[in-house]
GUZA-93977 format. One line per 8 residues: for each residue z, y, x of C-alpha. Coordinates in Angstrom, 3 decimals. Layout:
<votis>
Z Y X | ...;
</votis>
This chain:
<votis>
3.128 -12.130 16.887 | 3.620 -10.992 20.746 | 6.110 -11.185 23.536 | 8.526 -9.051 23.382 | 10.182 -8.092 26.727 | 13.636 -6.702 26.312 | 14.319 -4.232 28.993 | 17.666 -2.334 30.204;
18.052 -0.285 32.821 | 21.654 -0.791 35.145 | 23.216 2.209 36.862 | 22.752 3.758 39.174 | 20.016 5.297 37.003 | 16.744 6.643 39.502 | 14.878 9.929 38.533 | 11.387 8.338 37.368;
9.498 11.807 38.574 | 11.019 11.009 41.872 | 11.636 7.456 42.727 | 10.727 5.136 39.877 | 10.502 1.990 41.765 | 14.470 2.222 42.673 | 15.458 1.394 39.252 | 16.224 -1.579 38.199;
16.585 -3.814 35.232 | 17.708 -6.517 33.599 | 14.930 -8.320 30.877 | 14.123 -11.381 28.899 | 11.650 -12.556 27.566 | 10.926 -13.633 23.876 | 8.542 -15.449 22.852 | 7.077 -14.996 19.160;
9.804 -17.556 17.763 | 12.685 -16.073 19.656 | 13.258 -18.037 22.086 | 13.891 -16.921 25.660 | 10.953 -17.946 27.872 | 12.104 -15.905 31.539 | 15.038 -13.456 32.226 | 16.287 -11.459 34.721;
19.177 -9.686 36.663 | 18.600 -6.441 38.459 | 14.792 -6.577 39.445 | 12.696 -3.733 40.177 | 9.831 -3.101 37.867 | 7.039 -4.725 40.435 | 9.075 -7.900 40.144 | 9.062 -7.873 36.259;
4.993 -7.390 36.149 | 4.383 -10.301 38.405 | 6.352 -12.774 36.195 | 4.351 -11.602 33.516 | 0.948 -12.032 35.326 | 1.922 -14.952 36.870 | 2.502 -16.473 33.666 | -1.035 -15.166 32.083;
0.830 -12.735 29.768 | -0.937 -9.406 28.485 | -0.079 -6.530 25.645 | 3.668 -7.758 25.835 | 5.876 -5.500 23.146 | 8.287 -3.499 25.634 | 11.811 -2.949 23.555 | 13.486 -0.178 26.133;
17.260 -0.224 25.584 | 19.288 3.163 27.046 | 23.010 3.760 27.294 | 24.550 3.966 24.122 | 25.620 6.958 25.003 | 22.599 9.084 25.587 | 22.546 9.444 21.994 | 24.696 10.432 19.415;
24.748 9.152 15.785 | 24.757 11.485 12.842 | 23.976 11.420 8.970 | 22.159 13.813 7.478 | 21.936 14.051 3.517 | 18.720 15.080 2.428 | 18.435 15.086 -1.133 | 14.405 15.157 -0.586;
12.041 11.830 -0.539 | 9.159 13.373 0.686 | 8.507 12.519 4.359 | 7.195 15.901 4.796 | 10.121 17.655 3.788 | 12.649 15.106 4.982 | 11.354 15.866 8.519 | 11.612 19.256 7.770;
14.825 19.488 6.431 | 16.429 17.013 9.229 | 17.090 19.679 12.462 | 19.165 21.800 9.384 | 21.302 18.620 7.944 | 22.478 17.692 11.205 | 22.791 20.958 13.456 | 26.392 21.355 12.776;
26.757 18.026 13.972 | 25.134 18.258 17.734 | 26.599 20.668 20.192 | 23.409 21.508 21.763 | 20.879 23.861 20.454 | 19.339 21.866 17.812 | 15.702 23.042 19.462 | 15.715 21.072 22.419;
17.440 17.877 20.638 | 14.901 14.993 19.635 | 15.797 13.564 16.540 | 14.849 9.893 15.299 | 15.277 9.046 11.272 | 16.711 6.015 10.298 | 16.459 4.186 6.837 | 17.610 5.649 3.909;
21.309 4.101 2.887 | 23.478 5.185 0.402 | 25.881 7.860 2.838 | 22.164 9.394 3.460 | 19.726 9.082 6.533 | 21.428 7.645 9.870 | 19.639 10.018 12.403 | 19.785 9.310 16.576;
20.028 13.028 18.531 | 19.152 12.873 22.106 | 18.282 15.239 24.784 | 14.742 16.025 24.419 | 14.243 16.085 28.229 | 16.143 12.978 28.896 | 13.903 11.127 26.301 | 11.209 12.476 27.774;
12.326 11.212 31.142 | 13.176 7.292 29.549 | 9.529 7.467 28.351 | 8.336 7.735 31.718 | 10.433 5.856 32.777 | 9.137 2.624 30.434 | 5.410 3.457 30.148 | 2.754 2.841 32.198;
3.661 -0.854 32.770 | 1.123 -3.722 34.174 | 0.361 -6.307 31.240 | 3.002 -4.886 28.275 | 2.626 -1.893 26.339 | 5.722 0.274 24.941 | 6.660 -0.293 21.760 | 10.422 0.954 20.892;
13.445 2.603 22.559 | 16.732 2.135 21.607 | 20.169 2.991 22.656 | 21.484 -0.748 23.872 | 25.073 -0.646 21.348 | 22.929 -0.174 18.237 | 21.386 -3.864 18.638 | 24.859 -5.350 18.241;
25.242 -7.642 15.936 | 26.915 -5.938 12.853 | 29.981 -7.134 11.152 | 30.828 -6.556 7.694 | 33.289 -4.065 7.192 | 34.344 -3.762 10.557 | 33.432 -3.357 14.322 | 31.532 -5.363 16.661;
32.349 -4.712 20.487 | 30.778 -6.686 23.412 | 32.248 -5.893 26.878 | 29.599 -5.600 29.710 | 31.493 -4.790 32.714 | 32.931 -1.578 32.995 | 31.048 -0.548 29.763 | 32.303 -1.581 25.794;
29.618 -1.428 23.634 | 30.619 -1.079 20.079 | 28.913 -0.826 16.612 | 30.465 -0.290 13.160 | 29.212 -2.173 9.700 | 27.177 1.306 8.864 | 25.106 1.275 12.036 | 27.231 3.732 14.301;
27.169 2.913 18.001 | 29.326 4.023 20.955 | 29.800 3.428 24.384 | 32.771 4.060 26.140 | 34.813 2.613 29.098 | 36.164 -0.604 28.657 | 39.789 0.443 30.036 | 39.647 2.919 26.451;
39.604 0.108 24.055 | 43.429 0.260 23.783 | 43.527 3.966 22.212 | 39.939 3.108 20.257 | 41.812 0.024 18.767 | 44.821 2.812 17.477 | 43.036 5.208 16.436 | 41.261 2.130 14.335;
44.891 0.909 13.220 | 46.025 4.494 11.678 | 44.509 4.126 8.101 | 43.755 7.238 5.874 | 46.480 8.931 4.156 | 44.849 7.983 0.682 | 43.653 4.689 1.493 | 45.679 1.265 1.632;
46.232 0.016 4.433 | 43.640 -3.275 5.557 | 42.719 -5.323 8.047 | 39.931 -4.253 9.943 | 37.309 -7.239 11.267 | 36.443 -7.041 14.876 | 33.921 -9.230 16.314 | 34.481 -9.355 20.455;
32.046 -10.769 22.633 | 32.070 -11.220 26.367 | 31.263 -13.802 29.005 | 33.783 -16.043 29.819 | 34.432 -14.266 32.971 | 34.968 -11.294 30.829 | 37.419 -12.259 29.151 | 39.570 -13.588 32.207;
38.870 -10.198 33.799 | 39.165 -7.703 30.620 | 42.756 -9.196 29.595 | 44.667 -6.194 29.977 | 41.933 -3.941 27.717 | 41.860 -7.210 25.627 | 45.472 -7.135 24.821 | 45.532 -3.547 24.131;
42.944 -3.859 21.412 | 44.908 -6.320 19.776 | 48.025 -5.277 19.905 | 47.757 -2.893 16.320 | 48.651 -5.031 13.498 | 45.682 -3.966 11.189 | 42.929 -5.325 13.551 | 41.850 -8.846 13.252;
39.659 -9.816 16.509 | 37.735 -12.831 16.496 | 36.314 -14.041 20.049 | 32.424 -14.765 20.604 | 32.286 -15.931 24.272 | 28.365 -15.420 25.794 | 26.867 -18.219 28.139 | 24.947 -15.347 28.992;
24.192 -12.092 29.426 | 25.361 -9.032 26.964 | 21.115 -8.488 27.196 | 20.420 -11.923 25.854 | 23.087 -11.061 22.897 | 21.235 -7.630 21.979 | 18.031 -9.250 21.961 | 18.930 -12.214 19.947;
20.487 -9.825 17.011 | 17.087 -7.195 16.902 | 14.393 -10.443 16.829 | 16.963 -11.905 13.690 | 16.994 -8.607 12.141 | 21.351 -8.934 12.112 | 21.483 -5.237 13.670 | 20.427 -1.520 12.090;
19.104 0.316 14.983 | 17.207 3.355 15.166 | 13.586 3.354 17.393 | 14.358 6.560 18.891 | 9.734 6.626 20.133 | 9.615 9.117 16.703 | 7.975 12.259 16.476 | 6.046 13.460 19.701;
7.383 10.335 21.525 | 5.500 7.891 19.071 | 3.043 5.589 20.679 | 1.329 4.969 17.399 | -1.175 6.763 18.793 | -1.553 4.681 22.202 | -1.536 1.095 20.096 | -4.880 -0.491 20.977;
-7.144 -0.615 17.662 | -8.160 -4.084 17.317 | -11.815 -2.503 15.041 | -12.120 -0.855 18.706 | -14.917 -2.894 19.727 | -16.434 -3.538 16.842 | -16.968 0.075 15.560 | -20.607 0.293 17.298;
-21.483 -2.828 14.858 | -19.547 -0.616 11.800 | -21.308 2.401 12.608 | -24.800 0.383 12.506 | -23.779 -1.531 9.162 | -22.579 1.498 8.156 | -26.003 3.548 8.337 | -28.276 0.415 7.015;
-26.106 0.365 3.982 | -26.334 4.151 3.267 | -30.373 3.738 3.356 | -30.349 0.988 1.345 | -28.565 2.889 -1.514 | -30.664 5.783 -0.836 | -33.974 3.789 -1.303 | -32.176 1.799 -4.153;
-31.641 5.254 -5.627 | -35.002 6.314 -5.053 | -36.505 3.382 -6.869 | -34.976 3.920 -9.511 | -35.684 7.366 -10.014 | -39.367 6.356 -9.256 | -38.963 3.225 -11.665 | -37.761 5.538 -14.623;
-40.306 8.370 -13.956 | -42.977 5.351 -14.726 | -40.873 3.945 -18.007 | -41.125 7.717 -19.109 | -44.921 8.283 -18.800 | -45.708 5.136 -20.486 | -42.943 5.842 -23.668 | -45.339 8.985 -24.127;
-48.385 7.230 -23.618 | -47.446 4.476 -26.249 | -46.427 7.378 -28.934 | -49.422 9.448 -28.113 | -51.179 6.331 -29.306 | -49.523 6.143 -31.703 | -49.453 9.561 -33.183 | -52.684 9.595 -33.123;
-52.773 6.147 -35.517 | -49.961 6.842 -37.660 | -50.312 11.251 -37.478 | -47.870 11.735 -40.576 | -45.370 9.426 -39.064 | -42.848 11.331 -37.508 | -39.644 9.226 -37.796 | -40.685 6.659 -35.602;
-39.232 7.042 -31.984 | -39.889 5.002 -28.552 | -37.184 2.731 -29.418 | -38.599 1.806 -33.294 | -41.882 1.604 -32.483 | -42.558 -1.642 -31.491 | -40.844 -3.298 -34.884 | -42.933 -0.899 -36.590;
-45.937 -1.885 -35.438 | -44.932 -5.367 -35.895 | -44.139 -4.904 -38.918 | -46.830 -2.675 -40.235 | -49.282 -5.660 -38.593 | -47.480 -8.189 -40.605 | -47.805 -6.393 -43.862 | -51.825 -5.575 -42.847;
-52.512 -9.146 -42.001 | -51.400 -11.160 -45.360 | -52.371 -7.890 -47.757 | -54.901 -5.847 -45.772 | -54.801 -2.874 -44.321 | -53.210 -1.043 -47.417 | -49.373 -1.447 -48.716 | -50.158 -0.784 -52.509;
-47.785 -1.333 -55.262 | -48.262 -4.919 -55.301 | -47.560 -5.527 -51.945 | -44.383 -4.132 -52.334 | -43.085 -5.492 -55.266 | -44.187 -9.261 -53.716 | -42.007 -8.494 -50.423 | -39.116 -6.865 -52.881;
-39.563 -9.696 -55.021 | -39.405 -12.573 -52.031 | -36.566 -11.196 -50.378 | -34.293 -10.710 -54.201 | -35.238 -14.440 -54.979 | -33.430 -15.265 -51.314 | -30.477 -13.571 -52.518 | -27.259 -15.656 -52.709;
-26.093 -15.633 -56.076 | -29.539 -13.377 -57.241 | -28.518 -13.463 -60.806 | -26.075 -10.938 -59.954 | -28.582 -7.914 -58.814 | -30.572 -6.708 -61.898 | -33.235 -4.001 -61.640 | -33.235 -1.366 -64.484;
-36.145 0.005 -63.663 | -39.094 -0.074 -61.395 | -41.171 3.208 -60.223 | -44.356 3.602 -57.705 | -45.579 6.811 -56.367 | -49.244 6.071 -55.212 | -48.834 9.229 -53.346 | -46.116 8.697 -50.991;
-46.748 5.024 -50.863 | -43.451 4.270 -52.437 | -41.834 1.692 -54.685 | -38.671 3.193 -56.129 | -36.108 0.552 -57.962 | -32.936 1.147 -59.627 | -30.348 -1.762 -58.911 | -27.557 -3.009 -59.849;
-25.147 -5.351 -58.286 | -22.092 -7.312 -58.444 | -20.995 -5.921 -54.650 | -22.764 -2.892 -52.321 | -23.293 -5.918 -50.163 | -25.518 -7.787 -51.687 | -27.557 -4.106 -51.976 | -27.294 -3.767 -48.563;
-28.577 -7.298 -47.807 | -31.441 -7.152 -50.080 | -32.534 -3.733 -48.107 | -31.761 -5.573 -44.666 | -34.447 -8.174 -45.765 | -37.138 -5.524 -46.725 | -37.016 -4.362 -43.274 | -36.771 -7.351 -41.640;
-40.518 -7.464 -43.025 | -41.004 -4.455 -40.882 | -41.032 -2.426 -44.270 | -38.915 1.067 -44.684 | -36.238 0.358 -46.998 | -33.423 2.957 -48.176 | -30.669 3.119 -50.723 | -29.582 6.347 -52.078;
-27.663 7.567 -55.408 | -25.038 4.854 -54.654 | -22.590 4.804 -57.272 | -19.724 1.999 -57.067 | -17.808 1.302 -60.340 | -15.296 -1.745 -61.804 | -17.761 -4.129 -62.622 | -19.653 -3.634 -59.110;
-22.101 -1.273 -57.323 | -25.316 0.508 -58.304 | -28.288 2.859 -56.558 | -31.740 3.597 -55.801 | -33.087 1.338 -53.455 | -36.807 3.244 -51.955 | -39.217 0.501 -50.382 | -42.728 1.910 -48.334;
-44.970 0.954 -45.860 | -42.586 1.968 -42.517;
</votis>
């Protein structure tokens, strides 16, 4: 993980089209852990750069945090999930809410909760000019913007308010931030105090921070925001400054804010690649691999053009051997040549009746259980070269293994007429030459 350098500008606020170096800020510095490494009060941008160079830092994360009150919170409910048509629907859901023309309004989409999508409207110029403003930096590079009172830490069911001077920042438990003068908290505290009509009334949690000077300064607004009885304040006093606090509560993840760099203000876009300088050695990978599967693909199509013309080479030879053979395909033709050769060497070159009737005969006697296949009757035709045997059995199976056997022995073996009946199985088992 990076830096992070938390930025926030202090009034008086410069024009950056005019005289950018004339702002200033107050930073720190977090290091991928959290912790602070460098902070600072009131320095000019040049001053922030150096630290960072001094220090050997480079592609720092630059978190920009604006006035809470250059934008305004709103909710839109958008029934859609989409993305597409969330973003389209979004200007519509919250127009009423803005009064501005709802064209020149940048709007920034929060998470989904359960009131619908928090949304942050601001002033598509003035985002524009806070871009500026925070881009373009020596050694970081900028990653977010967001309004400063939105990284308050947020307190369950209640307010959190951390007095910066003149300023109060404030948040509420759903996310909504305000900024308003600190000498207001007394008539923000009332209107807090006056419950809804339908609602009972409850204390309402309010989580103060300040510096201890602060405090000693703010008492009068202090004691105005707790005079109303329904408020309960509890005191955080910071040993530094309201930055450091803001900061703290975005690295831990205790805030909700909205990254207002959405839209045409993302810097997706501008986020160095890290396959940037590798691409040339992609791009070369990239072509060797395509020609080797082209000339893997071509070998094969060669390869199999070769297999093809010697499949009809073999059964040419073979048709020409064996012409009134025309069951035998590519695929048989080598067990039925084998087999054939088998037959030719212990018999001679003719299968004749007794030929088959010693194969039928070998492969009945290695029959389990033999006794239980009987032959009825017994039939060659000289003229198709077949030996045609009625059977009977105690099972099909032990059919079908005796015709298995047969042409194991690279004979042609068939049974047909296959009757199956209480006491077992008979048919017409047809033995020739293959």
């Amino acid at each position: 993980m990076s830096y992070r350098l938390y930025v926030r500008p202090v009034p008086p606020f410069s024009d950056p089209d005019q005289n950018p170096e004339a702002q200033l800020f107050n930073w720190v510095l977090h290091d991928a852990s959290g912790d602070a490494q460098a902070r600072g009060i009131g320095d000019p941008r040049n001053a922030i750069e150096q630290t960072l160079g001094q220090n050997a830092l480079d592609n720092v994360l630059l978190i920009g945090l604006i006035p809470g009150d250059e934008a305004l919170f709103c909710v839109a409910d958008i029934p859609a999930k989409q993305s597409r048509f969330i973003n389209q629907a979004l200007p519509y859901a919250v127009e009423e809410q803005i009064a501005q023309d709802i064209d020149t309004v940048h709007l920034a989409l929060g998470r989904h909760t359960d009131e619908g999508y928090p949304v942050a409207a601001i002033d598509e110029a003035r985002m524009g000019q806070w871009v500026a403003l925070l881009s373009g930096w020596d050694h970081v590079r900028l990653e977010s913007i967001y309004p400063d009172a939105a990284l308050l830490p947020i307190t369950e069911g209640g307010w959190a308010i951390c007095l910066a001077g003149e300023i109060a920042l404030m948040v509420s438990d759903r996310g909504e931030w305000l900024s308003m003068q600190s000498a207001n908290l007394g008539m923000f505290a009332h209107t807090l105090a006056v419950p809804p009509s339908e609602d009972v009334v409850a204390e309402v949690p309010v989580t103060l921070y300040a510096t201890a000077e602060e405090f000693e300064v703010q008492q009068a607004a202090i004691g105005e925001l707790m005079s109303p009885g329904r408020l309960t304040v509890r005191r955080e006093t910071l040993e530094l400054m309201p930055l450091e606090l803001l900061a703290y509560a975005h690295h831990h993840h205790l805030c909700q804010p909205i990254n207002l760099c959405q839209g045409r203000f993302s810097n997706r876009s501008n986020k160095a690649n890290p396959l940037k300088p590798w691409k040339p050695l992609i791009a070369v990978a990239a072509v060797w691999f395509a020609i080797q599967v082209a000339l893997e693909v071509g070998m094969g199509f060669y390869y199999q053009q070769q297999a093809d013309e010697l499949e009809q080479q073999a059964m040419a030879i073979y048709r020409e051997a064996f012409p009134e053979d025309r069951k035998t395909d590519a695929g048989k033709v080598r067990r039925v040549i084998e087999g054939q050769l088998r037959v030719a060497g212990s018999q001679g070159p003719e299968v004749d009746f007794i030929t088959l009737m010693k194969y039928t005969g070998q492969e009945y006697s290695r029959l389990p259980g033999a006794r239980s296949v009987n032959f009825s009757s017994v039939n060659y035709s000289r003229t198709r070269g077949e030996l045609v045997v009625d059977v009977r059995a105690d099972s099909y199976d032990r059919l079908s293994a005796l015709r298995n056997g047969l042409a194991r022995q690279g004979l042609e073996a068939q049974i047909g007429s296959v009757v199956n009946e209480s006491s077992g199985a008979r048919g017409r088992l047809t033995v020739s030459g293959g």
